[in-house]
N, C-alpha and C positions, 0 to 999 in steps of 0.2 A: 807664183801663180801667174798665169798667162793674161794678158791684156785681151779677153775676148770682144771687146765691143772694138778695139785695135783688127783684131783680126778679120772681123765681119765686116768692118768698115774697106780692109785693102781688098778683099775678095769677093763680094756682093755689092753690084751699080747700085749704089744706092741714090745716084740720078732720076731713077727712073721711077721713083718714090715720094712725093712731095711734103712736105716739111712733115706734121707728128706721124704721117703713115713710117717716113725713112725711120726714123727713131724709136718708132713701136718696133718694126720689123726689126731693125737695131740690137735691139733691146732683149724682145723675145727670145731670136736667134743665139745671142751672145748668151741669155741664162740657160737655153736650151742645151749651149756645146757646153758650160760649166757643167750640170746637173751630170752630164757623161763622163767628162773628165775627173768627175769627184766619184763616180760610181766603180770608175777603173780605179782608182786610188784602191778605193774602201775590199774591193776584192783583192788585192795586193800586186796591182802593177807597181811598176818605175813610173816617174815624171813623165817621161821619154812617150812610156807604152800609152801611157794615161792621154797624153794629148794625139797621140798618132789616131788612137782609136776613138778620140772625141772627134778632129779632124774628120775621119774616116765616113762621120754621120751624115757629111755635105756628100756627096759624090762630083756631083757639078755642079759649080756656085752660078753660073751663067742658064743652066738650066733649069735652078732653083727661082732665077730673077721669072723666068719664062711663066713657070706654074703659077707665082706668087699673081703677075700681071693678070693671066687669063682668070685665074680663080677667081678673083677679085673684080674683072669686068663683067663675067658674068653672072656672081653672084648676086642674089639682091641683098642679102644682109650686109657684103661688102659695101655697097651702095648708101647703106645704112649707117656702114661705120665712118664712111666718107663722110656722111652730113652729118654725123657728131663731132666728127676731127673737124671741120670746119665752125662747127657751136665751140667747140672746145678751145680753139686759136679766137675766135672772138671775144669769147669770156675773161682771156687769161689777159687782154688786155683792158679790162674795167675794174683795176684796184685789185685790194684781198678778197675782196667779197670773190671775185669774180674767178680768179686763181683757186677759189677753194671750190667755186663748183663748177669749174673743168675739170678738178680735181675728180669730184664727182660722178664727171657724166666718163669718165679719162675709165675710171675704174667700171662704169655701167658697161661699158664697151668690152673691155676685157672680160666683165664676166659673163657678157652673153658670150664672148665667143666660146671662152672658156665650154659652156654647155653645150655649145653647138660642136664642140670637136669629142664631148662626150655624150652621144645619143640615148646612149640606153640607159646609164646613169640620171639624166636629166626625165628619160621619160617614168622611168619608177619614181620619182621623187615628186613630180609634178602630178604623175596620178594617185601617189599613196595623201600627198595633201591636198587633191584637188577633193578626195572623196572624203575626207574629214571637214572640209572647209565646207564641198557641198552639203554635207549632212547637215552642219552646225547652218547654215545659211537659209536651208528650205525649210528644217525646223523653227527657226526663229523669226522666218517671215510668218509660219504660223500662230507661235507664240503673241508675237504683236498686233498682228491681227486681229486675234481675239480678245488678249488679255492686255496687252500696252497701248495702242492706239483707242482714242477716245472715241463714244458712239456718233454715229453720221448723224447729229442733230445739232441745234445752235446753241452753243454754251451748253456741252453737257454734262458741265459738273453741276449744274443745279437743278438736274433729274434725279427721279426720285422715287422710292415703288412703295406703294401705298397697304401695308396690312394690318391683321391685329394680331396681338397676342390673348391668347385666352384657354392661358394652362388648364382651368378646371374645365374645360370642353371636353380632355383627352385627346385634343389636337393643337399641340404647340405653337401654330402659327396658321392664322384664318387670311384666306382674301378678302374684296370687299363686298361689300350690300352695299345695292341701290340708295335705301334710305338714309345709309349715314356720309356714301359719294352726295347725295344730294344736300345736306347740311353744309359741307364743306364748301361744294360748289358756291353755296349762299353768303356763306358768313365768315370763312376761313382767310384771313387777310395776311398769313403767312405763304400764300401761293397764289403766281401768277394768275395760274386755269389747272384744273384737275380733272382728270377723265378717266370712265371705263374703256376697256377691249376686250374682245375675247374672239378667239377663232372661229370660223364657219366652213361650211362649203355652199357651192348655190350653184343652180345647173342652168345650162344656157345653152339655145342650140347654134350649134354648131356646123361646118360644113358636111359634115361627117356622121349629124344629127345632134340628139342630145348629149353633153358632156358636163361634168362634176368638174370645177374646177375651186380654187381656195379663196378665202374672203374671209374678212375683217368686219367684224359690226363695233362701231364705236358712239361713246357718246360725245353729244357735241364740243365737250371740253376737250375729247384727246389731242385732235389734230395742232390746236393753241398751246397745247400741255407740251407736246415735243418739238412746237417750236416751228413749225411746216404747215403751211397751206397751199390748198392745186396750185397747179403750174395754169391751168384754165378755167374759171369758172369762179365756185365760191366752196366754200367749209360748209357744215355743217351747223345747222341755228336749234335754239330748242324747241321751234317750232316746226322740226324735221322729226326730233323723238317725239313727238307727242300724238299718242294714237287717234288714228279720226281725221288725222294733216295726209297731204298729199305725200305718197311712196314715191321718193328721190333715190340718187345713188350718185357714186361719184367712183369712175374709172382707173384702172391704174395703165399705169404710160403704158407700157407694151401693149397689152390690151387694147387701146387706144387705136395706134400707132398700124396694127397687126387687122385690125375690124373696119375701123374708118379711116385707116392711111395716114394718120396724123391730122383731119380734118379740123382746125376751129371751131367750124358751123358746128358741133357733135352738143354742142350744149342747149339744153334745152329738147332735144329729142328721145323719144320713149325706147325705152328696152325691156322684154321681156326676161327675167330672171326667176328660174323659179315659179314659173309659173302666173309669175305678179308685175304688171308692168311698171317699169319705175323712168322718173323723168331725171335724164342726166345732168349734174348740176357742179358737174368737176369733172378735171383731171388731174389727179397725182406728179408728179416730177421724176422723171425717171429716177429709176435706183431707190426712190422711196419703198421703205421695210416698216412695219409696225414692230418691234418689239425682233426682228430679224425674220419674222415669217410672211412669206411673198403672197400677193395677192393681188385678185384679178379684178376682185372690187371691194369699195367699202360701203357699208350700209349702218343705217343710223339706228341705235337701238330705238324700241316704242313703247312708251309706258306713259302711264299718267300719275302725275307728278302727285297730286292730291293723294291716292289710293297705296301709295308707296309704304314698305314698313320697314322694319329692321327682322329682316330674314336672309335667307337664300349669301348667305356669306360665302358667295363662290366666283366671284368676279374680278379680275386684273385690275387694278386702278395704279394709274399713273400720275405725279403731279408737278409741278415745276414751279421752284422755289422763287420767289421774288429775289429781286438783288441785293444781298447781305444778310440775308436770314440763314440764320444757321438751321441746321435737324433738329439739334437739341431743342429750339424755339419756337420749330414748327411743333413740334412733339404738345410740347408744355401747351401752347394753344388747341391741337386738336383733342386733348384731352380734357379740357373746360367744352365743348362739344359734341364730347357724346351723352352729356343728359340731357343737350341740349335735341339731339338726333334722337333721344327714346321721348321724349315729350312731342316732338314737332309730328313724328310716322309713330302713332301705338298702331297696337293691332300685333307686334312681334314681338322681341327681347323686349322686356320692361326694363328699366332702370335698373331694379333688384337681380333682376337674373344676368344681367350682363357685371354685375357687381359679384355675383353666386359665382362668374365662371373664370373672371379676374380679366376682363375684355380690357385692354386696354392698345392704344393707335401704336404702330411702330412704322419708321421709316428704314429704307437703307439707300443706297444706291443704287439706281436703274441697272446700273452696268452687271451688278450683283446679280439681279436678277439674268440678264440677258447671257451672262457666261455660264450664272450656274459654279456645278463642283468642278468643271473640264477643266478648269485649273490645274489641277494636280494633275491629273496625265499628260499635260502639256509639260509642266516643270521636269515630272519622270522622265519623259522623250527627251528632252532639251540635254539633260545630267547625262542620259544614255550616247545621244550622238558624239556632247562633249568630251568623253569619253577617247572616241572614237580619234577625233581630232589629237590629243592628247598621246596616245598611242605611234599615231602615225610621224607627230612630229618627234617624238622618242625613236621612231627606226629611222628615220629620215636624220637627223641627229648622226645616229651610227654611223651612215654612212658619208655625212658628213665630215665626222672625225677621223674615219679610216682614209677618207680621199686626204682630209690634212696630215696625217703620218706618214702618206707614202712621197707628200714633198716636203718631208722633216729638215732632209741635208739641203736644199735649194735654200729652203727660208734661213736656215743657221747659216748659210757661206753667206746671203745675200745680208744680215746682220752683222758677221765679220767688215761687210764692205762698206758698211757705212746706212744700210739701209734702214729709215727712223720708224718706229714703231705705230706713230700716228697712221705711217700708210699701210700699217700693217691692219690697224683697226678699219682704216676705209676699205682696204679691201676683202677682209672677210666680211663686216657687215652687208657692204654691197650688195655680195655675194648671195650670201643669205637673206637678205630682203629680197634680194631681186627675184630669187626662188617662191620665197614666200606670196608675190605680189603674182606670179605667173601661177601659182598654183592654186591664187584663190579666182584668178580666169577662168581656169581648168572648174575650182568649185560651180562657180556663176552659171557655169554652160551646165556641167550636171546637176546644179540648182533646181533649173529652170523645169526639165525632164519630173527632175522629184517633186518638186511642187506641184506639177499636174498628177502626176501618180498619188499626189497626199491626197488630193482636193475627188479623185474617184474613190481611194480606199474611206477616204475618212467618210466616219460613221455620220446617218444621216440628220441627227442630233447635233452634230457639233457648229456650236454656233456660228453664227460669221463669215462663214464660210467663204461666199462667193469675195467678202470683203480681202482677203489675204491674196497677195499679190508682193512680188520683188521691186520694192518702190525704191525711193532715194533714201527713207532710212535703213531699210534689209543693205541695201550695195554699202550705207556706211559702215555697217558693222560690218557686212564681208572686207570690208578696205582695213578697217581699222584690226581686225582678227589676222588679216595675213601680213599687216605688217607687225603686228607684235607674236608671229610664226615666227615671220624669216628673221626677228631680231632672235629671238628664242634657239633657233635652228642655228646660230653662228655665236653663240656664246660659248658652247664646251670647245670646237675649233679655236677660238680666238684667245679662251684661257691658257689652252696646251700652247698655242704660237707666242704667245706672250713671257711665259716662261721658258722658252726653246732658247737651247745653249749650244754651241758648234759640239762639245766635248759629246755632250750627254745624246744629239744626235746623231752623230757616228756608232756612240757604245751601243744604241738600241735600234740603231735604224737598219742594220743588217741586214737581208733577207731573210728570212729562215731563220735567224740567229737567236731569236726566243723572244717572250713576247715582256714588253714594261709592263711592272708589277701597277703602276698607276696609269698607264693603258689600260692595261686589262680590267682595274680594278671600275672605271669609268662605263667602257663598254658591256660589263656584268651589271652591272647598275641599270644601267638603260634594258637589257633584257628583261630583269626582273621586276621593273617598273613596268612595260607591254605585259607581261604575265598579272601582275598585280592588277592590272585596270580592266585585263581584259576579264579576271576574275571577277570583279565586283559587278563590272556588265555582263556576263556570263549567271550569276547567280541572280543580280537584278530579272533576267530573260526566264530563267529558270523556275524564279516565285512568283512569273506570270501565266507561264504552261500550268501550273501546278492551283493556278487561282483557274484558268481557264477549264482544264479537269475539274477541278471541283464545282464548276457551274452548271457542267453537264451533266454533272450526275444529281444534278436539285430534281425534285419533283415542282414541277411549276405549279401546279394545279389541274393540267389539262396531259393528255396522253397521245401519241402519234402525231406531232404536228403537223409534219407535212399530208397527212390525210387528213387534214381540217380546212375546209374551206370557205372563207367569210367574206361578207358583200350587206350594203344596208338597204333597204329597199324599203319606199313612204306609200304611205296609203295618201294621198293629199285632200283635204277636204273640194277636190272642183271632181277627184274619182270616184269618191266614200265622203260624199256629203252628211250621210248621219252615223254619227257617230257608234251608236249600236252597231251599227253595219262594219269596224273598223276591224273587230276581232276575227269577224268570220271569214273577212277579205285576207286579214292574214293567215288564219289555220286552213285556207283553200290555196293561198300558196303554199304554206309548209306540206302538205296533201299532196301537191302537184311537184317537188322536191323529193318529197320523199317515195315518188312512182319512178324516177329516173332510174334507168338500169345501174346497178352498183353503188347506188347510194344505201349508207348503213343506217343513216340515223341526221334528222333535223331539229335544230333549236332555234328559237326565239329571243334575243336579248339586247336589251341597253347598250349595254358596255359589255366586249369583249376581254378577257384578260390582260394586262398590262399595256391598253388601250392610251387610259388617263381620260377616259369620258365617263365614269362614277359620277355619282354625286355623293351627300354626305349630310347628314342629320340627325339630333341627339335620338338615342332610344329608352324608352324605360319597360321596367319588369316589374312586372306584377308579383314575382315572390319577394322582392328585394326591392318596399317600398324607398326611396330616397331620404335623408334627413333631410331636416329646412334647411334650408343655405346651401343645400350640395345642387349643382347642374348634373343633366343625365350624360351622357360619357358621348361624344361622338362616335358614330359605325357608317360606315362603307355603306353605299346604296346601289340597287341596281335590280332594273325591271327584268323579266323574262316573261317567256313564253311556255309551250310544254316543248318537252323533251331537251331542253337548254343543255343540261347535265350528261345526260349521254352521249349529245352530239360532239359537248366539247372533251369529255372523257374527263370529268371530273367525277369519282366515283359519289355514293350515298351511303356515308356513312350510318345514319338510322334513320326511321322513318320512311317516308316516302317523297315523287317529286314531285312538284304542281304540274297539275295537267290541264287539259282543255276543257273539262267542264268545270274544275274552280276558278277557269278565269270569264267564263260567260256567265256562269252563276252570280260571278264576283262574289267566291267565297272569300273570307276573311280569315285567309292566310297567309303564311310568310316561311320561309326558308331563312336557316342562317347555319356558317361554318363552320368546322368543328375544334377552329382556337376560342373562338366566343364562347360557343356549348359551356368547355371545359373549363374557362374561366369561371363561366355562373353557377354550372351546376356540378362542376367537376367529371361527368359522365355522356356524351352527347344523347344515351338512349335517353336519359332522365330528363334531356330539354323538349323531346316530341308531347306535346301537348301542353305545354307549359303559353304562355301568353306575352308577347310586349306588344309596344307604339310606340309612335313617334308625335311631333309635335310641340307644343309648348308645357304640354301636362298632360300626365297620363289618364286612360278613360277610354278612347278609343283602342281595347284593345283586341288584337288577330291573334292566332294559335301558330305555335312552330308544327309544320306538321313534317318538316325534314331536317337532316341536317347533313350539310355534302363537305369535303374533305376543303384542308385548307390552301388558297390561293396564292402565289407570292403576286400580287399586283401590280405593283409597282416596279419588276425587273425582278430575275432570276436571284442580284444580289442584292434583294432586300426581302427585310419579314416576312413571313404572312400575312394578310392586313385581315380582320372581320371585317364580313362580309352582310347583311343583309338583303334577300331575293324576295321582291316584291313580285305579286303578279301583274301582267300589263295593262291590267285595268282593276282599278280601285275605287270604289264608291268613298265619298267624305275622307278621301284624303286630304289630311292638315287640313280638317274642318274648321277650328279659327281662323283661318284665311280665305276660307270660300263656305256655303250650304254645304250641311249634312249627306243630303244628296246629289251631290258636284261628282258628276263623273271624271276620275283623274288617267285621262289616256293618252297612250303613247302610239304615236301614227308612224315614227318610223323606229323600225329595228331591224338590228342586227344578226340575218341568217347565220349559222352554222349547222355546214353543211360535211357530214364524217362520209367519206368514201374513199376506197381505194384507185378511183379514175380521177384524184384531184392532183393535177396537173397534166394531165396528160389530150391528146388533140381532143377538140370535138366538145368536154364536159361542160365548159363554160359558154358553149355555145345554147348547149342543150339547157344550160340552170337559165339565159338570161329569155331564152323562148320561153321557158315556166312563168319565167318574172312578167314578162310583158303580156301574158296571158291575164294576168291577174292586175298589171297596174300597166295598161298600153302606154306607148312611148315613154317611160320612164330609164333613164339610164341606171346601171348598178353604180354604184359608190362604196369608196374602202373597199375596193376588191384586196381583197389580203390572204395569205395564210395562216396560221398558226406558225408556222415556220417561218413568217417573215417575222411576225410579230416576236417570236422567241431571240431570233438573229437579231433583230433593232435592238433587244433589251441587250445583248454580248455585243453589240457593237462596239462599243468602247473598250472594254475588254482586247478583244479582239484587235483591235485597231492597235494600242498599246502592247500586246503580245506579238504583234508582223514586227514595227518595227523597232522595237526591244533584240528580237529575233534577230535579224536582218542586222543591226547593230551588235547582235553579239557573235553573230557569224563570221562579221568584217573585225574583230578584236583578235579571233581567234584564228584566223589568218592572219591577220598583223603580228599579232605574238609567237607563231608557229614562224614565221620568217624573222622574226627576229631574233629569234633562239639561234635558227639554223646559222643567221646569218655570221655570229656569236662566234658560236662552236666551228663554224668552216673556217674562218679568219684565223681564230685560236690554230687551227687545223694546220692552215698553211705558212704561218709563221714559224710553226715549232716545226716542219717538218724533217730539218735539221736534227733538231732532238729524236723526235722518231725513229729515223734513218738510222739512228746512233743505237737506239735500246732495240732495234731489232738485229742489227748487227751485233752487238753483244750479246747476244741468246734469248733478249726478250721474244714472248709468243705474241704475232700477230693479234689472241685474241685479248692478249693483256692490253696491247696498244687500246684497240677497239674499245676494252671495256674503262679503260681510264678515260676518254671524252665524256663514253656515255656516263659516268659517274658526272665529270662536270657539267654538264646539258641537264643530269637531272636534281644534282641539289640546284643549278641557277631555277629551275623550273620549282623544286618544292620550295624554294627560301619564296619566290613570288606566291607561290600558293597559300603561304600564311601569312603573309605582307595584305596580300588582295584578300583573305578570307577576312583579317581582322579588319580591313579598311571595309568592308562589306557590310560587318555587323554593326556600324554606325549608320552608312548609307540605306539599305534599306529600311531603316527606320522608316526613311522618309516616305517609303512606298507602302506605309500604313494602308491609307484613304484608298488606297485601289488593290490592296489584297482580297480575296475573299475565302473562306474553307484554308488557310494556311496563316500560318508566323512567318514576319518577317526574321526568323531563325532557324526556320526550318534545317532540320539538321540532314534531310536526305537530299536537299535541293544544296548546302554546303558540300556534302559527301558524292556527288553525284559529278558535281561541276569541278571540284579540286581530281577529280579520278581522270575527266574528260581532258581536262590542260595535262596533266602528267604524260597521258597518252600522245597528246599532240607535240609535245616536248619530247619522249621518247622518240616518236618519227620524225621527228625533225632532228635529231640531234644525231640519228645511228646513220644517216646518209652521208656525214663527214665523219663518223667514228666509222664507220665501215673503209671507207678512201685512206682515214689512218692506219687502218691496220693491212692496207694492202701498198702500204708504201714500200718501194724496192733501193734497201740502204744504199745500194752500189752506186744509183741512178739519183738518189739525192743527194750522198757526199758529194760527187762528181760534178754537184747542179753547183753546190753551193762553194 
């Protein structure tokens, strides 16, 4: 064997090279003329021919010196390597320590160059991880966001959301009432401060004129309860709730900042809100959220405290736990407190009937509240993208192990010479970390891009939102993910180099000369892992289209949405000071609505469908007196006007609808759905004229005199809820709580408005001329559609199905190249063999069809690898199915036919090139 580093040495200045540069260059060169020398071997030259024509690689060793200089001065990464050879010479003289990591930085040098002299290898590699790494990274900043990082308040593991339970209601879990927030407030010595919220809008004018903008009403405990007080001014006192006290308000930063410039002085002067002037008496801290919903102000609720009962169970309460009390303690205390709450406010639930209905306190965590179910579709997303990553580091792998086979005989001659194994593990590792850490850059950067692309798609529901952001702990898991890639990525290289023997790399390392049964057996493996994963995210994506399908075809309750057109509009007592007067202010605007050209139909109501502004209160029937001890069953509430039902296209199943003379009459009637009907009376015709009420006891009771089809309420995937349709004015409603003759009216509601010109230029022009006709300077609010409102309920849905999708379209191109890449390699190894059975009278299309047989059992062995790994995994995507099994057998059968076919064309582009192999031209090659 020839003395190469001898030879480079008498023939290349290596003067002109300064100390580790000469010795790299050395080095390189000398395994570079071996690797030729042994290649002329392996093909059957002499000694002789073998070195002439290794030799023969330099042409001028003088003008070799030339290129090496210039490249090198004006490269900048030479520049680079230069000030690592200089770390490296400094290092090696500080001990072992110091020797082992020039050793280090010896081998980081090498392998960037390494990539650098393979561009297009290094750029596939670096973007098939960099879009796995970015997936997993934007996903995961959202993850934490929401679900891992703790809420923006002070110590908030001792927040805490305030409800009951009270099975016998017929609603599982109640918010809170006034009367029993105000017991606690008193006497609850398991909490710091305890407070209501609830959302608002409130109008304000503006540059622009009047504008609807969002607000918070809390009571004085909340602001104490989460731990926050202005950044200017003061909180809220109970002498702020208490009606008959001076109308205050307390600003939120921007607001502030955006009105009065950020002035100081701002405290203490009047704003009109609403109609009502209030005196400023705060400002909020920027980025302060109530519960995550923004707002422009806070307003104190107003009640009076003496007059309070235990009613109206519909209220947010918040509480914050003293330091060291547990739930379980606060629990056990607040429930010695609620006889004490039916004693302190009668006039509502008596003792007895909150015993009738099984009322009892329950707590959870704030956070609980504020995330909600979003959990699960974050954990699906996260399992989806991971996927992704997974796949990618499986083809990156491949070609990791193919770039190590094709320097089989370097490493085994460099073994024969002594060369120790430890460096063999430093530089594959290196190697592959170094990838892995550049790749998750490459993530970082397309991170950044997807995470504003999340933060537009995501649904507008999803909590947190503005919170999620690529902070220092998203960048730690992006760091700590790529580097256990790139250790991932150089372990099957570093196993095959580790057992690499001189003999066994000559018998296999041939060109052409056929492929290792435990090569091959490695590289089929990794293919049908890509296929396997891309499956289970593929059928994952699959039994979202098919939940997504089936949500469109729900009847919501309402018909055409995008021809529904909705806006709230208030009668304010300074416009419609008596109240008589309120009904017919509003049937002169629905009059005035209903002359516009192309309008089909107008309605009056409360609550819009799948809104969440219902209310809710027990009902009883008259045919179907109650036993003692039984409570009457919780039902849905909600006022209208006339023509409600036709405008929103919810048909009338029997009976008829309330119109505008039973609500100036104030007849005593009621509408109800026809899941309730059928429940009570099994027939909906058999409910029209039958009788219920509401209240504490029945006696006050109204006539069904309709009954309209069922609602899903609450989002397309959920039940129907019952429904009860009051009319919008009520004499002696919930007459134990006010006179007999207590007019019960609703001053603002809810238009819908059915036309075919809704959305198009000019209409919303023409409805808010109507509105201000009837109620001057008022802005509309909750301008919406049906269509919007439908789309907010699929949002998440939706959101979950993009990038599902989107993730399983990047699998299915990962694993389509990972096949091909497979079967080509196979392709080019064997060509040899090829060349051979078509020269012996094999047919071309034999050749062809023997690949595509191996391209497609690797493809079907993944398809039942990934189907059976599928039927565990979507298990988990229960919680966000809808109208489908997570076994669905068409969305299995559908997705295993899609990968076969993707495998078939991926695999006939090198079975094709095999059977056009020309034997003369590849004996000849090889």
């Amino acid at each position: 064997m020839p003395d190469w580093k001898k030879i480079v040495r008498e023939n290349l200045p290596l003067r002109r090279f300064r100390g580790e540069m000469g010795a790299e260059l050395q080095e390189e060169i000398a395994a570079h003329l071996e690797d030729a020398y042994r290649e002329a071997l392996v093909h059957g030259a002499t000694e002789e021919e073998a070195l002439a024509r290794a030799l023969a690689e330099v042409e001028d060793w003088g003008t070799l010196a030339d290129r090496i200089v210039t490249s090198r001065r004006h490269s900048a990464p030479s520049r680079a390597d230069e000030g690592m050879e200089a770390s490296e010479a400094a290092l090696r003289g500080r001990g072992s320590l110091g020797i082992a990591a020039a050793d280090v930085l010896q081998e980081l040098r090498f392998a960037l160059r390494r990539l650098r002299r393979a561009p297009l290898f290094t750029a596939v590699v670096l973007l098939s991880l960099g879009l796995g790494i970015g997936a997993d990274t934007a996903i995961y900043s959202v993850v934490k966001g929401v679900l891992l990082d703790p809420l923006p308040y002070p110590h908030p593991d001792r927040l805490v959301a305030v409800w009951n339970s009270a099975p016998g209601s017929g609603e599982p879990l109640l918010p809170q009432s006034f009367g029993v927030n105000a017991v606690y407030e008193d006497d609850a010595r398991s909490f710091e401060s305890v407070g209501i919220w609830g959302p608002a809008t409130s109008m304000v004018t503006g540059a622009d004129g009047p504008e609807e903008v969002p607000s918070v009403t809390v009571t004085q405990g909340l602001l104490p309860a989460l731990g926050v007080q202005p950044e200017l001014g003061r909180g809220f006192t109970f002498e702020d709730t208490q009606a008959g006290s001076a109308r205050t308000i307390i600003l939120g930063h921007d607001f502030w900042a955006r009105r009065y410039g950020g002035d100081p002085g701002v405290i203490g002067q009047t704003i009109v809100v609403t109609d009502i002037p209030r005196e400023i008496i705060g400002v909020m801290p920027q980025g302060f959220r109530v519960m995550d919903r923004p707002a422009v102000f806070y307003l104190p609720y107003r009640y009076t405290k003496s007059e309070l009962t235990l009613t109206q169970f519909t209220y947010h309460s918040v509480a914050r736990l003293r330091d060291g009390v547990t739930m379980k303690q606060a629990v056990a205390e607040m429930t010695t407190l609620i006889p004490v709450a039916a004693e302190r406010y009668p006039g509502g639930l008596t003792l007895e009937k909150l015993r009738e209905i099984g009322a009892a306190p329950i707590l959870h965590p704030l956070k609980d509240d504020v995330v909600g179910s979003v959990g699960n579709i974050l954990w699906v997303v996260l399992g989806g993208v991971g996927i992704i990553l997974l796949i990618a580091c499986a083809n990156v792998a491949n070609l990791l192990l193919v770039q190590s086979e094709r320097h089989e005989r370097a490493l085994a001659v460099r073994f024969a010479l002594g060369s120790s194994r430890r460096r063999l593990v430093l530089r594959f590792l290196t190697e592959s970390v170094t990838l892995g850490v550049l790749g998750g850059l490459v993530g970082v950067g397309l991170a950044v891009g997807g995470l504003r692309l999340l933060q537009a798609l995501g649904p507008t529901d999803l909590p947190r939102l503005v919170e999620i952001d690529l902070d220092g702990g998203v960048l730690l898991f992006t760091c700590v993910l790529s580097v256990l890639a790139g250790v991932a990525l150089g372990v099957l290289p570093l196993a095959r180099a580790w057992r690499l023997n001189l003999s066994s790399a000559l018998k296999e390392g041939g060109a052409g000369a056929g492929v290792g049964r435990s090569r091959g057996t490695v590289r089929n493996s990794l293919a049908v892992s890509q296929l396997a994963l891309a499956m289970v995210l593929l059928v994952g994506s699959g039994l979202m289209i098919r939940t997504f399908v089936s949500l469109t075809r729900v009847k919501p309750g309402f018909s055409d949405p995008g021809h529904v057109q909705t806006f709230m509009a208030t009668a304010t007592s300074a416009q419609v000071p008596d109240e008589e007067d309120v009904v017919g202010a509003h049937g002169a605007l629905a009059a005035r609505l209903e002359a516009l050209p192309g309008v089909e139909a107008v309605g009056l109501t409360t609550s819009v469908p799948m809104d969440g502004a219902a209310g809710f209160d027990p009902i009883y029937i008259e045919d179907f007196p109650l036993p003692v001890g039984q409570q009457a069953p919780i039902k849905r509430f909600k006022w209208i006007g006339a023509g409600y039902h036709e405008a929103v296209g919810n048909p009338i199943v029997a009976g008829r609808a309330i119109n505008w003379e039973d609500i100036r009459t104030l007849a005593r009637v009621v509408m109800i759905t026809e899941g309730f009907a059928r429940q009570v009376w099994g027939d909906p015709a058999k409910a029209v004229g039958r009788r219920i009420a509401t209240g504490f006891s029945p006696g006050d009771w109204r006539e069904i005199v309709g009954v309209v089809g069922d609602v899903r309420d609450d989002g397309v995937d959920q039940d129907p809820v019952d429904i009860v349709y009051w009319p919008m004015a009520i004499r002696g409603f919930w007459a134990e709580l006010s006179s007999p003759d207590a007019l019960f009216l609703q001053r603002s509601m809810v238009y819908v408005v059915r036309s075919s010109r809704v959305g198009t230029p000019g209409f919303m022009d023409q409805v808010r001329e109507a509105v201000w006709k009837s109620f001057p300077g008022r802005p509309l609010t909750r301008v919406r559609t049906m269509a919007d409102l439908l789309h907010d309920s699929m949002a998440r849905t939706s959101f979950t199905l993009v990038l599902l999708a989107v993730a399983a379209a990047m699998a299915l191109l990962l694993g389509g190249i990972g096949i091909y890449g497979v079967v080509s390699y196979t392709v080019g190894q064997r060509t040899r063999e090829m060349g051979l059975r078509i020269a012996m009278g094999a047919h071309p299309a034999k050749v062809t069809g023997m690949v595509l047989r191996q391209g497609l059992l690797l493809a079907l062995v993944g398809v039942v690898v990934g189907g059976t790994v599928a039927v565990g995994a979507t298990r988990l995507m229960t919680a966000v199915l809808f109208g489908v099994s997570p076994l669905d057998p068409v969305t299995y059968g559908a997705v295993g036919l899609v990968l076969l076919a993707i495998a078939l064309l991926a695999t006939w582009l090198p079975a094709r090139r095999a059977g056009r192999v020309d034997p003369m031209l590849s004996l000849r090659t090889e």
